[in-house]
N, C-alpha and C positions, 0 to 999 in steps of 0.2 A: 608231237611232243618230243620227238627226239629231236627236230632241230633243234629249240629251246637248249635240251641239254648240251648238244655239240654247242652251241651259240656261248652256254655259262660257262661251261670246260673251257674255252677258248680264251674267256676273258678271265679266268683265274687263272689260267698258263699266263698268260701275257702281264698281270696284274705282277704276281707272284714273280716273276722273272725280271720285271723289270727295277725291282729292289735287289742289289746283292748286299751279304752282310759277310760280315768277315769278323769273329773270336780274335782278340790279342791280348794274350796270354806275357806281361812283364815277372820275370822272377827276381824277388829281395834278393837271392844271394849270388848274381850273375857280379861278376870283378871283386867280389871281395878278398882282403888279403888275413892270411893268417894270424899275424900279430901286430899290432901298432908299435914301435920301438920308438925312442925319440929324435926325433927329426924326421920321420916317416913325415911324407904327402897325407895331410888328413882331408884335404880340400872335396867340397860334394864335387858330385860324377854322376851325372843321368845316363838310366839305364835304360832300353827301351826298342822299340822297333820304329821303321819308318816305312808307310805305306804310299804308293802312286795310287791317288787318286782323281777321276776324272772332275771335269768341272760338274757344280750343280751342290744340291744342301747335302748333307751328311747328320746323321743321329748317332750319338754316341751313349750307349747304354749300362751301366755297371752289372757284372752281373757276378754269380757266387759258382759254387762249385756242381751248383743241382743245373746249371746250362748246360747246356749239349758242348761240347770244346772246351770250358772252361775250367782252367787247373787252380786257380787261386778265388780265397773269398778277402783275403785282405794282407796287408803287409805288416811287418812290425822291424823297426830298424833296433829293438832292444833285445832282442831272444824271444822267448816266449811267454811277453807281455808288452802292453803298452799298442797296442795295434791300430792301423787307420787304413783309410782308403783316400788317396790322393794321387792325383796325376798331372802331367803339366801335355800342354798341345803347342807342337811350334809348327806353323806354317809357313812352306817357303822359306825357310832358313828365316824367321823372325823370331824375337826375341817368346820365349814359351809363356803361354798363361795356364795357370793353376785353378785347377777345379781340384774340390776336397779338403778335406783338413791335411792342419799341420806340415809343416815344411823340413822340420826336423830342429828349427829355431824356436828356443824359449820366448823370443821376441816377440812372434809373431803373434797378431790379435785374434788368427782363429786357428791357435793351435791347438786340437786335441787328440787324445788319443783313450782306447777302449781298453778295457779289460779282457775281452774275445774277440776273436776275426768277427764274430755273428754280428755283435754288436756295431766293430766298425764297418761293416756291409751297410748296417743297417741307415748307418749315418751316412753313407756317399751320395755325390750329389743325384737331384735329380737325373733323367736323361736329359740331354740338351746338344742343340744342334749347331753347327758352322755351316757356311758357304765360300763354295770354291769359285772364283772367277773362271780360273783357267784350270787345267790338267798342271799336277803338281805332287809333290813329296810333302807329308803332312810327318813330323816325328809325334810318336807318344812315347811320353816317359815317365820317369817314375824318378825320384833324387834323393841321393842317400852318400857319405860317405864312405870311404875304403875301410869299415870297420864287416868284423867277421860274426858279427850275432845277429843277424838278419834270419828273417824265418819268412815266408808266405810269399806274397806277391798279389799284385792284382789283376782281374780278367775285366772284359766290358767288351760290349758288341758296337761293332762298325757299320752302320749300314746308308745308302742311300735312299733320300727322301723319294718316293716318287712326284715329279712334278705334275701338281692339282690341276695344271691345262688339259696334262696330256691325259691325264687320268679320265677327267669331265669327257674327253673327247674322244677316248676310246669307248667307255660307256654311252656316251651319246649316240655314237656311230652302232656300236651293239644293238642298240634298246631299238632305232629306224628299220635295223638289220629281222629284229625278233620283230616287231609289230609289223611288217611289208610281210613276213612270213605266216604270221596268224592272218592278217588279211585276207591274202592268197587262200589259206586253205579253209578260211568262211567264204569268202565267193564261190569257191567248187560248188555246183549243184550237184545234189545228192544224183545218184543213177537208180531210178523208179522204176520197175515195169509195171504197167496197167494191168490189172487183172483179170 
């Protein structure tokens, strides 16, 4: 029985490891300027991080303040109200796509915005995934203009997908591994003395 257990330790270390996840944590009021005067630059300005990631899928997950790491549940570009969860993904220096509401344009057909951070948590997209060809700089951002009433920010987890080959075939190799070893120790004959 303890092989067994060394055998399932082994393959949740390995399981477990071979996903990394990474918290990124965007703040609403990272460049903003104190006063708009006129003729000030009102033009947006993506805020954000840029992470090297290796080739292979990636899961992008929204999350709130009750995560381990994560400092924001939503953002609000108007003080405190009006809030959303939105973010834009550019890979390889390409042009960014938008997950989430509202853009900060009246225009826009899915512009909204909450009355609570809770509420616009609740609205952010699903999780949902990209793939990388190569090893690459992926930016996430978040776009707002140089105005000073910003409140919150957004968090969401990074992680990669484990690939279902490798997974199948670590478990497969496991499970040959545990059944050769219960084998083994059902053919041992018992040691009987006569009496």
């Amino acid at each position: 029985m303890k092989f067994v257990s060394v055998i399932s330790a082994l393959a949740t270390l390995l399981y477990v490891g071979s996903a990394q996840a990474t918290v990124v944590n965007i703040s609403a009021l990272w460049g903003q300027n104190p006063m708009m005067t006129a003729g000030h630059d009102a033009s947006q300005v993506g805020v954000g991080t840029i992470l090297h990631l290796d080739a292979g899928e990636y899961r992008v997950t929204p999350v709130d303040q009750t995560f381990e790491g994560a400092r924001f549940t939503a953002a609000s570009r108007f003080g405190n109200y009006n809030y959303e969860w939105s973010m834009y993904i550019s890979i390889d220096g390409a042009p960014g796509v938008k997950y989430g509401y509202g853009e900060g344009w009246a225009t826009s057909t899915d512009w909204r915005y909450w009355s609570t951070p809770a509420q616009a948590f609740a609205a952010a997209p699903q999780p949902f995934s990209f793939t990388l060809n190569k090893a690459t700089d992926v930016k996430f951002y978040w776009i707002d203009n140089y105005f000073s009433d910003n409140v919150g920010g957004i968090s969401f987890n990074v992680s990669a997908v484990p690939e279902p080959d490798s997974t199948a075939l670590l478990l497969a190799g496991l499970s040959v591994i545990v059944c050769a070893g219960l084998r083994r120790k059902a053919l041992q004959l018992p040691d009987h003395k006569a009496g």
